[in-house]
TIBA-456169 format. One record per residue (C-alpha): residue in three letters; x, y, z; residue number from 1. Coordinates in steps of 0.25 Angstrom, whole numbers, padded with zeros to 4 digits. Layout:
BEGIN
<aa: ALA | east: X | north: Y | up: Z | i: NUM>
...
***
This chain:
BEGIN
<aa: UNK | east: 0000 | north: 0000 | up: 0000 | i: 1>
<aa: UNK | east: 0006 | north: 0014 | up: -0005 | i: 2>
<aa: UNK | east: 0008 | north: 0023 | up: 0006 | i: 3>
<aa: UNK | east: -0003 | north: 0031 | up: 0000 | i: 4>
<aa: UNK | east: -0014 | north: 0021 | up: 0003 | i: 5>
<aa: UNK | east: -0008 | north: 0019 | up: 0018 | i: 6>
<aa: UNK | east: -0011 | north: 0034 | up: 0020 | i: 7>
<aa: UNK | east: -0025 | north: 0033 | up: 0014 | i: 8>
<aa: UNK | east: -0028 | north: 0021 | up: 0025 | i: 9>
<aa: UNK | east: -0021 | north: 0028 | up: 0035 | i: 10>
<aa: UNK | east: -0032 | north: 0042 | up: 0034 | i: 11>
<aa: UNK | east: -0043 | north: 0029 | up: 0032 | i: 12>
<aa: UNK | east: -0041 | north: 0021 | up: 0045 | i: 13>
<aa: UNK | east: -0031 | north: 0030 | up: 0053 | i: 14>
<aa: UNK | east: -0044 | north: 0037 | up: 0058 | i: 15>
<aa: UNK | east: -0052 | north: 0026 | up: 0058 | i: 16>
<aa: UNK | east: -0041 | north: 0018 | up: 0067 | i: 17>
<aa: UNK | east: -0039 | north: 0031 | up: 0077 | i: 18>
<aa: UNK | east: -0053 | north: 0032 | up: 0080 | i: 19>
<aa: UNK | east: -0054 | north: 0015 | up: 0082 | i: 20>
<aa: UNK | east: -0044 | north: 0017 | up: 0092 | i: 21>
<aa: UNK | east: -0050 | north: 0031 | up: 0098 | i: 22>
<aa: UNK | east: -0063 | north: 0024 | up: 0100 | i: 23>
<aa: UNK | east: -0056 | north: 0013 | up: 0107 | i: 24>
<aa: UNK | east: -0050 | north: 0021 | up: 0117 | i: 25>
<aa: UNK | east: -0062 | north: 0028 | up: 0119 | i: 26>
<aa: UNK | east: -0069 | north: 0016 | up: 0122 | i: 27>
<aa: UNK | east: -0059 | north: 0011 | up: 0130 | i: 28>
<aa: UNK | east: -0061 | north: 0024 | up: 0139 | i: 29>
<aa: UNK | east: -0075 | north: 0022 | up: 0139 | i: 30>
<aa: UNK | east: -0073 | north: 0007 | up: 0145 | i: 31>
<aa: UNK | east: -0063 | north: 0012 | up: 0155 | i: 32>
<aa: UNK | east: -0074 | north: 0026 | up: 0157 | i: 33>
<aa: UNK | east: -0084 | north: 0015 | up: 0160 | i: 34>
<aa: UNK | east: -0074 | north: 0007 | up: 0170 | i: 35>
<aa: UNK | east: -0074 | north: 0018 | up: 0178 | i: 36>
<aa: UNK | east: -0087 | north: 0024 | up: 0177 | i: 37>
<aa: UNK | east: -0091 | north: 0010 | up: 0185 | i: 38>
<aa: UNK | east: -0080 | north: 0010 | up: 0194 | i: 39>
<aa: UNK | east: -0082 | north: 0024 | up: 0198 | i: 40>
<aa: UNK | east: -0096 | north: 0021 | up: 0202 | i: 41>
<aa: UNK | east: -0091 | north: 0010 | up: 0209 | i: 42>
<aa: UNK | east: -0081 | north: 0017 | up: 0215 | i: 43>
<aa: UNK | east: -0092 | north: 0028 | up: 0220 | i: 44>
<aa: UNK | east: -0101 | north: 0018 | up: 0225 | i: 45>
<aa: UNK | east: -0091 | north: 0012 | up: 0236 | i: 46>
<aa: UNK | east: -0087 | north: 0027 | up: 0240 | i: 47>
<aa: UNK | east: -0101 | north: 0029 | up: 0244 | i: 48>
<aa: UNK | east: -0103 | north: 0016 | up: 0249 | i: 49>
<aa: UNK | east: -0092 | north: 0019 | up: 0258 | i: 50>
<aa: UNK | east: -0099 | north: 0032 | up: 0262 | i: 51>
<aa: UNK | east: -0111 | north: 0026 | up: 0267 | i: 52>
<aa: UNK | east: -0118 | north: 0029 | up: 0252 | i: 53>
<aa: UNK | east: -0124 | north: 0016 | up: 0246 | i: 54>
<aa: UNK | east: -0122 | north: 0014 | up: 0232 | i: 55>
<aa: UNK | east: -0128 | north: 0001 | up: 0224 | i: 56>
<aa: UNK | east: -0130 | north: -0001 | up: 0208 | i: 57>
<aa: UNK | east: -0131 | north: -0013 | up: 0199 | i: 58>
<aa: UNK | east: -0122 | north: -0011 | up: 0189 | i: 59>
<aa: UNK | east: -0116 | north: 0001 | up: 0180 | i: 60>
<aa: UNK | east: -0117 | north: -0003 | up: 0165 | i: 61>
<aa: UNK | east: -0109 | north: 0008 | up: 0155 | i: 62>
<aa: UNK | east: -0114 | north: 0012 | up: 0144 | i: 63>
<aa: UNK | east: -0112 | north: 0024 | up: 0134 | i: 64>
<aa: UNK | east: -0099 | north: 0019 | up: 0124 | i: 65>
<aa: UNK | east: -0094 | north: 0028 | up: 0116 | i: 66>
<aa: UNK | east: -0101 | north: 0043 | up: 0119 | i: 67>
<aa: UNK | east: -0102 | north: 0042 | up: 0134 | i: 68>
<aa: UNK | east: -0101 | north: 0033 | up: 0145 | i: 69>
<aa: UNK | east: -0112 | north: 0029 | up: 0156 | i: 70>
<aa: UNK | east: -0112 | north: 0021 | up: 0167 | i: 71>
<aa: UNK | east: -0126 | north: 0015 | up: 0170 | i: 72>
<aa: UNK | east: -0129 | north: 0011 | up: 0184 | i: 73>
<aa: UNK | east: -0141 | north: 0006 | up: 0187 | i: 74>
<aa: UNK | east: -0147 | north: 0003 | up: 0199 | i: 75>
<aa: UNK | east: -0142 | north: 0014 | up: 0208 | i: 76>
<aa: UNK | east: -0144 | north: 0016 | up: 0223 | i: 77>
<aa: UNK | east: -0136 | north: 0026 | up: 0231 | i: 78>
<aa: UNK | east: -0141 | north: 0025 | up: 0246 | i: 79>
<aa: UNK | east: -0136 | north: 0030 | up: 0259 | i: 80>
<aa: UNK | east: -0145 | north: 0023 | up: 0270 | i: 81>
<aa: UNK | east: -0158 | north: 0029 | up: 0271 | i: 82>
<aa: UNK | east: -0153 | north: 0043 | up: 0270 | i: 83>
<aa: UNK | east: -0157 | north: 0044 | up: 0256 | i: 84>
<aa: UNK | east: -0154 | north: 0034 | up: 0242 | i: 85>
<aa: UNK | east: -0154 | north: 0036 | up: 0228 | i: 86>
<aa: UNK | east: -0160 | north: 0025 | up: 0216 | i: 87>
<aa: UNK | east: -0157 | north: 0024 | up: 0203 | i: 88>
<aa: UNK | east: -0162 | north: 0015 | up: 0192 | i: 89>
<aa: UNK | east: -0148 | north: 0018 | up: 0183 | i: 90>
<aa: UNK | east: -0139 | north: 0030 | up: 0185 | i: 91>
<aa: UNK | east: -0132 | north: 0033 | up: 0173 | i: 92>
<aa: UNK | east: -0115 | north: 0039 | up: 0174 | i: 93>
<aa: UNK | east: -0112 | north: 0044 | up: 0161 | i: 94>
<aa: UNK | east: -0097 | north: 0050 | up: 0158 | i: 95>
<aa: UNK | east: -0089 | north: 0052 | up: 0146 | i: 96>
<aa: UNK | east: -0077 | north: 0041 | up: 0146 | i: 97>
<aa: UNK | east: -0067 | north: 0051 | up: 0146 | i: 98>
<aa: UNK | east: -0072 | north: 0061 | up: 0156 | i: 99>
<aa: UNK | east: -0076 | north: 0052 | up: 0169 | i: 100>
<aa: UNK | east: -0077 | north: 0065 | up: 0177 | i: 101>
<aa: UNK | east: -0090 | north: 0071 | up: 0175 | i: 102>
<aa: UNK | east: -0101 | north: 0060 | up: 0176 | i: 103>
<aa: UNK | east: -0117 | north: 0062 | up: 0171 | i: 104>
<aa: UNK | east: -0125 | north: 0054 | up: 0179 | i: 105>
<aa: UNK | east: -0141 | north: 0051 | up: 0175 | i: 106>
<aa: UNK | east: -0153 | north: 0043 | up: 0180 | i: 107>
<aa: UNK | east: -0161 | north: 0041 | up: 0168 | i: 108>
<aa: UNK | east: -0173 | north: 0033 | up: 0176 | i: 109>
<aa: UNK | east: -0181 | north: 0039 | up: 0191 | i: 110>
<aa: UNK | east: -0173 | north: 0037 | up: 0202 | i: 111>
<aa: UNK | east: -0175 | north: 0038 | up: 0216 | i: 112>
<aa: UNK | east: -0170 | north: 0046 | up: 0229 | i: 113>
<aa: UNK | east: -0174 | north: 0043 | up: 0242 | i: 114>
<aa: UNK | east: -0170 | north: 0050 | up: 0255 | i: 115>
<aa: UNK | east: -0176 | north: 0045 | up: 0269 | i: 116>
<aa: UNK | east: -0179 | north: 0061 | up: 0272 | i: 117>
<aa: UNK | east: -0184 | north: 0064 | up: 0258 | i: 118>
<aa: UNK | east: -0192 | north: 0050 | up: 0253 | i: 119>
<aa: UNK | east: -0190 | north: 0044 | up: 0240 | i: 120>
<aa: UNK | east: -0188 | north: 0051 | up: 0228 | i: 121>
<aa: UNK | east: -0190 | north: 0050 | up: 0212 | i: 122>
<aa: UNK | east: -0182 | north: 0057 | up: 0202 | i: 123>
<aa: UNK | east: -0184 | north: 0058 | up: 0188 | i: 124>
<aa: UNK | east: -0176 | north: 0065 | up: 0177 | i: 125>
<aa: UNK | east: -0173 | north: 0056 | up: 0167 | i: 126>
<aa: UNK | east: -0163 | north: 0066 | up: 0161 | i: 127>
<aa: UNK | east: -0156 | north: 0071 | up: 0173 | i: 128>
<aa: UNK | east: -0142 | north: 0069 | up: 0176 | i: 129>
<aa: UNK | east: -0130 | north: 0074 | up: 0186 | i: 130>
<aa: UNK | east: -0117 | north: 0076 | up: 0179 | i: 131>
<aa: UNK | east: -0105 | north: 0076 | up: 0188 | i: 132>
<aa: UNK | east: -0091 | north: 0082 | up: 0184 | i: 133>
<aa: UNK | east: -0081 | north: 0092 | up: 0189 | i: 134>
<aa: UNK | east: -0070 | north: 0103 | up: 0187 | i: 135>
<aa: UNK | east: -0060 | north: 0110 | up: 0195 | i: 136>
<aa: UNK | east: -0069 | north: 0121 | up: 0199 | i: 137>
<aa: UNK | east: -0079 | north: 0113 | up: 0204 | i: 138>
<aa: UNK | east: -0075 | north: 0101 | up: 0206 | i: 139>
<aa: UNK | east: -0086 | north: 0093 | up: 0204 | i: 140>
<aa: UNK | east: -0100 | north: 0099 | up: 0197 | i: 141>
<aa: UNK | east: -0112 | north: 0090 | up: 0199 | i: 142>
<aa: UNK | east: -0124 | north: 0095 | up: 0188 | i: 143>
<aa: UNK | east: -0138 | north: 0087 | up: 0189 | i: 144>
<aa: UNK | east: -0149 | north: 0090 | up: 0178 | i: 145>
<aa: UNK | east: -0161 | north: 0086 | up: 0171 | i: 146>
<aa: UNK | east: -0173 | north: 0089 | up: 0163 | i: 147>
<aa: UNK | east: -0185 | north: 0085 | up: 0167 | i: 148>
<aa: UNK | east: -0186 | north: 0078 | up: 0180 | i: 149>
<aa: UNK | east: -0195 | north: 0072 | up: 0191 | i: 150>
<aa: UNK | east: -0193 | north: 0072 | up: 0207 | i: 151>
<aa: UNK | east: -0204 | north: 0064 | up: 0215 | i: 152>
<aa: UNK | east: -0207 | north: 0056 | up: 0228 | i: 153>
<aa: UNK | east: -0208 | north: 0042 | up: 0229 | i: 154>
<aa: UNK | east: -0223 | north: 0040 | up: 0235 | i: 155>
<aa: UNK | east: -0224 | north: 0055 | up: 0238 | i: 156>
<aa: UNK | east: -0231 | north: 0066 | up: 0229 | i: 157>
<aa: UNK | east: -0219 | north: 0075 | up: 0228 | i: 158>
<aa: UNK | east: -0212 | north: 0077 | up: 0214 | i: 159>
<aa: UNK | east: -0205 | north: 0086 | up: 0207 | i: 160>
<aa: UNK | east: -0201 | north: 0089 | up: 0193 | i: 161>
<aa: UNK | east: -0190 | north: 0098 | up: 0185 | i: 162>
<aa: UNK | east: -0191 | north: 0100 | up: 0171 | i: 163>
<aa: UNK | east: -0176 | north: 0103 | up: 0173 | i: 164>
<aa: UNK | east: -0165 | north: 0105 | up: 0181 | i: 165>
<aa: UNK | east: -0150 | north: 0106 | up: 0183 | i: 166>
<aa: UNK | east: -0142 | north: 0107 | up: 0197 | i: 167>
<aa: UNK | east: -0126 | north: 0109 | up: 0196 | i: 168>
<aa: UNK | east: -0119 | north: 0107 | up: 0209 | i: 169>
<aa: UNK | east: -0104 | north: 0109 | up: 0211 | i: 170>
<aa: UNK | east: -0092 | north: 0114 | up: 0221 | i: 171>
<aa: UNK | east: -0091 | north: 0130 | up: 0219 | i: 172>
<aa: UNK | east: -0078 | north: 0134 | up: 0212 | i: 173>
<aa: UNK | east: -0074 | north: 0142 | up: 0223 | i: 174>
<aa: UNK | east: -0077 | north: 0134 | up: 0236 | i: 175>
<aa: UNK | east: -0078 | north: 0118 | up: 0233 | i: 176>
<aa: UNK | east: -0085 | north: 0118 | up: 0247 | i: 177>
<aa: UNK | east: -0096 | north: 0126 | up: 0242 | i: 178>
<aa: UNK | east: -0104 | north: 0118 | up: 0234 | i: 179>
<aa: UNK | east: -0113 | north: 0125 | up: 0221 | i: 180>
<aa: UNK | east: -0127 | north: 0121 | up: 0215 | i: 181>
<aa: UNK | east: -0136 | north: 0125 | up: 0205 | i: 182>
<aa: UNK | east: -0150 | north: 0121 | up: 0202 | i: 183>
<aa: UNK | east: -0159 | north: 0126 | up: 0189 | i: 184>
<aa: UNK | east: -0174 | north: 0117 | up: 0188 | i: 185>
<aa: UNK | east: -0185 | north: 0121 | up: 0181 | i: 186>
<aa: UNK | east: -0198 | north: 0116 | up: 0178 | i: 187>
<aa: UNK | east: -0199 | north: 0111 | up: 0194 | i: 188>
<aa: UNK | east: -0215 | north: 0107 | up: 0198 | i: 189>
<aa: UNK | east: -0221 | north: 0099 | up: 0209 | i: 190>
<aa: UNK | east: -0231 | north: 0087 | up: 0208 | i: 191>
<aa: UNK | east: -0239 | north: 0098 | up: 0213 | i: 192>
<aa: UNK | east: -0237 | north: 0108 | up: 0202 | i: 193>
<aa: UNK | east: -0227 | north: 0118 | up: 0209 | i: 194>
<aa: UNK | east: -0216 | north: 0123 | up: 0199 | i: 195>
<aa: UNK | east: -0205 | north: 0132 | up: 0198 | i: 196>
<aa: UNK | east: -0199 | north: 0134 | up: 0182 | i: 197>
<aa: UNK | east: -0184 | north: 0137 | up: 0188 | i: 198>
<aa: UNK | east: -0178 | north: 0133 | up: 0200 | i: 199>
<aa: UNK | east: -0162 | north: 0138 | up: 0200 | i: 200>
<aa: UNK | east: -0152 | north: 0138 | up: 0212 | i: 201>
<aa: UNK | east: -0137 | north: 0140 | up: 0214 | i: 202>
<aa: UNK | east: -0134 | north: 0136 | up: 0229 | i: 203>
<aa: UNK | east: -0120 | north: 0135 | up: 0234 | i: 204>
<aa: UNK | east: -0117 | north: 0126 | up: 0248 | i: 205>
<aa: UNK | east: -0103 | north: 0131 | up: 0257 | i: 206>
<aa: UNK | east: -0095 | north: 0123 | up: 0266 | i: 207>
<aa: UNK | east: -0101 | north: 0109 | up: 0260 | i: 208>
<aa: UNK | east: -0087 | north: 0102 | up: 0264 | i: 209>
<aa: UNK | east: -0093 | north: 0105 | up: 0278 | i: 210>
<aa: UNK | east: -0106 | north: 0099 | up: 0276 | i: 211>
<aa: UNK | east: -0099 | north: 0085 | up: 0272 | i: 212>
<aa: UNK | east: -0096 | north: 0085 | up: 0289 | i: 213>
<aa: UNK | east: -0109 | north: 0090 | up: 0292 | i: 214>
<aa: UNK | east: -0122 | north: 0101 | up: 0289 | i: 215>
<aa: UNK | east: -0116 | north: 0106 | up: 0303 | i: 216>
<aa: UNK | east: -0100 | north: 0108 | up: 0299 | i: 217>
<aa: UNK | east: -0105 | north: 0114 | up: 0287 | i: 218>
<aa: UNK | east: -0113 | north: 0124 | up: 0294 | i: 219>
<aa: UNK | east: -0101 | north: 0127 | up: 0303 | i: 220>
<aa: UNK | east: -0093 | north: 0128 | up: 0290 | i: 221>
<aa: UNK | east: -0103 | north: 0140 | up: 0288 | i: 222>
<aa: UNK | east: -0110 | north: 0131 | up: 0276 | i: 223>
<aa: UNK | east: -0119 | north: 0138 | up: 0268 | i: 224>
<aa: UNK | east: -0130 | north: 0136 | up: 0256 | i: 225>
<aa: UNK | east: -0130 | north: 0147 | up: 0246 | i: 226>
<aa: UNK | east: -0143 | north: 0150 | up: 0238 | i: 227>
<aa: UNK | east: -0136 | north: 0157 | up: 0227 | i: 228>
<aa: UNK | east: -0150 | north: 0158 | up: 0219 | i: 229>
<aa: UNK | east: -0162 | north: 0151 | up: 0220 | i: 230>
<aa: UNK | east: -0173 | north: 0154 | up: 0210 | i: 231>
<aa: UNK | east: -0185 | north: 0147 | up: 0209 | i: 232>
<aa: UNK | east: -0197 | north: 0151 | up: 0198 | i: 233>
<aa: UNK | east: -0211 | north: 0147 | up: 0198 | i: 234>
<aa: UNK | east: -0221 | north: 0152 | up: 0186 | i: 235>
<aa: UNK | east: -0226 | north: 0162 | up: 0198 | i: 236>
<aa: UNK | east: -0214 | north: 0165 | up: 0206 | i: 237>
<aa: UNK | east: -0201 | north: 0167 | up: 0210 | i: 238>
<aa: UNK | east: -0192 | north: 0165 | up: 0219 | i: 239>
<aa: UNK | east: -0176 | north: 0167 | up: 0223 | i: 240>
<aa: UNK | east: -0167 | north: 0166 | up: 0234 | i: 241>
<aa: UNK | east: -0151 | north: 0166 | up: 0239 | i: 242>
<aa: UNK | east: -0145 | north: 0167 | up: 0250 | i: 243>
<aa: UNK | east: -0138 | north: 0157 | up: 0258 | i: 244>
<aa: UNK | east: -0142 | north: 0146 | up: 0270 | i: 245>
<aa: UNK | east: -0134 | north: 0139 | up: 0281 | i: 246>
<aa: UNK | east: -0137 | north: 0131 | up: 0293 | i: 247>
<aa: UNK | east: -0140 | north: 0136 | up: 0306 | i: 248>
<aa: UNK | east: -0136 | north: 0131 | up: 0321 | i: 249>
<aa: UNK | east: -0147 | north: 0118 | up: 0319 | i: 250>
<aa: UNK | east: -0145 | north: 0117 | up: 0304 | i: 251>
<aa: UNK | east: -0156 | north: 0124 | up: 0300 | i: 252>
<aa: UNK | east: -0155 | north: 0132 | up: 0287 | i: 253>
<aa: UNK | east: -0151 | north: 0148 | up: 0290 | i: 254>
<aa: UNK | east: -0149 | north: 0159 | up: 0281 | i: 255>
<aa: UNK | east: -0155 | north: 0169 | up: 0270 | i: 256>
<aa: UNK | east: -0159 | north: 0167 | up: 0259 | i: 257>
<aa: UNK | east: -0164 | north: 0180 | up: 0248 | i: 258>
<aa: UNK | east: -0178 | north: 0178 | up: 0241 | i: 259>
<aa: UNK | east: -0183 | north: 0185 | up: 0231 | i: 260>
<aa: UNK | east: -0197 | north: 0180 | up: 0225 | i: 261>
<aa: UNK | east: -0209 | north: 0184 | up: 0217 | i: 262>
<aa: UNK | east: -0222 | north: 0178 | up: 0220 | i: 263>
<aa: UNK | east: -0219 | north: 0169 | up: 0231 | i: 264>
<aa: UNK | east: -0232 | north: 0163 | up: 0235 | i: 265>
<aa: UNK | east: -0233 | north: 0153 | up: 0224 | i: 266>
<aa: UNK | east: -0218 | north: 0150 | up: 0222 | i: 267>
<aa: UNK | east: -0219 | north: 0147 | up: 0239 | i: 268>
<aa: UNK | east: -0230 | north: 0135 | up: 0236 | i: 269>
<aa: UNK | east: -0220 | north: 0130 | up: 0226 | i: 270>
<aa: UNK | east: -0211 | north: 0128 | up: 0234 | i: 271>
<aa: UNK | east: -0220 | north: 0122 | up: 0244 | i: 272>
<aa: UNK | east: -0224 | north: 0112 | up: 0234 | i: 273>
<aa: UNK | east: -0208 | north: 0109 | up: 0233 | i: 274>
<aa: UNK | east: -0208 | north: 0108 | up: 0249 | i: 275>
<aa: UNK | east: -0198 | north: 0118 | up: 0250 | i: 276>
<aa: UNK | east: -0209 | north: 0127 | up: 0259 | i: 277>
<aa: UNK | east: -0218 | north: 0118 | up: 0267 | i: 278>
<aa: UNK | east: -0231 | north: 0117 | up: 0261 | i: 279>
<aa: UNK | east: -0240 | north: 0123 | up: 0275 | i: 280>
<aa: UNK | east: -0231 | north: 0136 | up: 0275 | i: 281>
<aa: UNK | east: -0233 | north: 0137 | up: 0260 | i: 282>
<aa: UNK | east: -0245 | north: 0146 | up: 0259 | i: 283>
<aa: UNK | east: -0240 | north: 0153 | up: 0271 | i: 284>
<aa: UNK | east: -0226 | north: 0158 | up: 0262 | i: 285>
<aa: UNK | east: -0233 | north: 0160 | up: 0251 | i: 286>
<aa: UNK | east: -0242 | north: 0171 | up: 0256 | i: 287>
<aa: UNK | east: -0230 | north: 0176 | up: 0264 | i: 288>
<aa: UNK | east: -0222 | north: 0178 | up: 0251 | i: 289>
<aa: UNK | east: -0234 | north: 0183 | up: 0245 | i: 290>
<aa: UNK | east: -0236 | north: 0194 | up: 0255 | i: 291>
<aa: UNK | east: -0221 | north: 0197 | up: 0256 | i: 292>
<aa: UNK | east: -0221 | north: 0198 | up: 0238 | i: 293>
<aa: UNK | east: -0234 | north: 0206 | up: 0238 | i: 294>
<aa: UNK | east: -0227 | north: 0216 | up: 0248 | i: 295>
<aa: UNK | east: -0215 | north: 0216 | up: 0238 | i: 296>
<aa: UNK | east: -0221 | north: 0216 | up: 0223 | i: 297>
<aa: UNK | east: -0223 | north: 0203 | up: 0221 | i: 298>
<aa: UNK | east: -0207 | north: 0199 | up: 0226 | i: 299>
<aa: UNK | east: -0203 | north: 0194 | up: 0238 | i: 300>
<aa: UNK | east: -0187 | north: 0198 | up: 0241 | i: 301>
<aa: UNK | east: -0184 | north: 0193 | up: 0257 | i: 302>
<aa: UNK | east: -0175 | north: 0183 | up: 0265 | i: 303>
<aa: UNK | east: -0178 | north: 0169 | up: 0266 | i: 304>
<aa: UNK | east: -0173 | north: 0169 | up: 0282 | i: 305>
<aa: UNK | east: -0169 | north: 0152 | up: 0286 | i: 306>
<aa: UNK | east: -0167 | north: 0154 | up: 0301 | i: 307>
<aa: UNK | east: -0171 | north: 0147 | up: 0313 | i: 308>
<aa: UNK | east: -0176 | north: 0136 | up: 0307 | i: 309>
<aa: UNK | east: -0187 | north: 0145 | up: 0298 | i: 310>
<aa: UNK | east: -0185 | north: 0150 | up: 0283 | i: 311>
<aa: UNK | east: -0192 | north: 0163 | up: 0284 | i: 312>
<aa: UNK | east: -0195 | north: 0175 | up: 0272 | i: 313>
<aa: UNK | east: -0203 | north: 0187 | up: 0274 | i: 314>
<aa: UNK | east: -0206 | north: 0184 | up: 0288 | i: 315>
<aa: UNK | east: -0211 | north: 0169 | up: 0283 | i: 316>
<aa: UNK | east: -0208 | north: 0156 | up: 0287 | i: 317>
<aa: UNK | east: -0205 | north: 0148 | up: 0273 | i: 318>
<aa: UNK | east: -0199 | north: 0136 | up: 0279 | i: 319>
<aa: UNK | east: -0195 | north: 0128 | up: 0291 | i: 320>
<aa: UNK | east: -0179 | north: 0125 | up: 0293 | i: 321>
<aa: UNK | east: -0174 | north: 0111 | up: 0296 | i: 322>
<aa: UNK | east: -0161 | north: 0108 | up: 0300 | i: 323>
<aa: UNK | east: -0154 | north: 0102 | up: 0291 | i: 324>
<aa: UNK | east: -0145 | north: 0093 | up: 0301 | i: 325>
***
């Protein structure tokens, strides 16, 4: 063969031959991405087995080969005694093979949470998933989101549903001690019909490596939740607040927080039907509010006061304080 006709097979199969052996390596980082995947899980499930978290699944089958890799665990319980449990049918892990370090993790089917305070629990959003990944700034940057999506109670009558929502929680570039959150949900309603078209929050928690010892050291630390902004809309109303909140001497919450709202009276029975006010005090806010936003236009601008065990505004009693330890 002239050295001619080599060169023409070379330009025929050199490509052809350089991407056989790219798509083998690739695939042989896949395999070994897959390895890891189920050891890491493994791996994960004795550290919180040795910290008194209970972790049991059937098996984890990988799937994905060659545009991304997922790891398909099914079965899921993650338990710790009868403080609280969470079920899954399958909890799908999906990563790209060549960057293990930030993990996307989805449940496609309802699951449950139960909590021995709270009662048993059903969620549904099919097309919610928590991604969790990291940078030097941060650390680590947890981001949670779905479209549509369905909370209710087992055997109860209470349920909520979300047309969409995203929270993104991580360690504040400044202070990795103080840790950041950012909630935006619209479309919120009750079974009973209650709804809000946005809810959005940016909270900030200091001194969290204290709260690890205790909800105690971490008031000594001088610990403290930040309300940034909290903005809640109704079709009739409202409502906005910031300030900030800590603990008092028997754990109860303390502190200021700013309101600004317009038309309180029917965003307050929202929030009842949400249990955030108790449903007997919620005429009596309401007409409070009221008053107090007739007096000023139609607005309300005053302190929410916690203190003493009372959360108070305008001179009214909104909610009673439990400690919270």
């Amino acid at each position: 063969m002239s050295g001619a006709g080599k060169s023409r097979d070379w330009l025929l199969y050199g490509p052809l031959a350089a991407g056989a052996v790219a798509f083998a390596i690739y695939g042989f980082l896949w395999s070994q991405g897959a390895s890891e995947m189920r050891r890491a899980v493994s791996n994960w499930a004795e550290d919180q087995r040795a910290s008194g978290v209970e972790v049991t699944y059937e098996k984890i089958a990988t799937k994905g080969f060659p545009f991304f890799l997922r790891g398909a665990v099914s079965n899921v319980t993650i338990t710790e005694g009868s403080t609280w449990a969470w079920r899954a049918p399958q909890l799908n892990i999906d990563a790209l093979p060549l960057a293990l370090d930030r993990l996307i993790f989805s449940v496609r089917e309802p699951h449950l949470i139960e909590s021995e305070k709270f009662g048993r629990w059903r969620i549904t959003a099919p097309d919610g998933r928590a991604s969790i990944g990291g940078d030097k700034e941060h650390l680590w940057i947890v981001d949670v989101e779905s479209g549509a999506a369905e909370v209710e109670k087992v055997g109860g009558v209470e349920r909520f549903f979300a047309d969409a929502f995203l929270l993104t929680v991580a360690p504040s570039k400044e202070d990795h001690a103080t840790i950041e959150a950012s909630l935006a949900a619209t479309g919120l309603k009750t079974r009973n019909g209650a709804a809000a078209r946005k809810l959005e929050a940016m909270v900030a928690a200091t001194a969290l490596e204290a709260l690890e010892e205790s909800p105690q050291a971490w008031r000594a630390s001088g610990g403290k939740i930040e309300f940034r902004r909290i903005y809640l809309e109704t079709e009739e109303s409202k409502l906005q607040l910031s300030g900030d909140l800590s603990l008092d001497a028997l754990g109860r919450p303390e502190g200021v927080l700013n309101v600004e709202a317009i038309n309180p009276g029917p965003l307050t029975l929202t929030l009842a039907e949400t249990g955030v006010i108790k449903q007997s005090d919620a005429q009596k806010v309401a007409a409070a509010l009221t008053l107090a936003a007739i007096a000023g236009g139609g607005k309300v601008s005053a302190p929410l006061v916690f203190e003493n065990g009372a959360a108070r505004i305008a001179g009214v009693r909104v909610a009673k304080l439990k400690p919270v330890y």
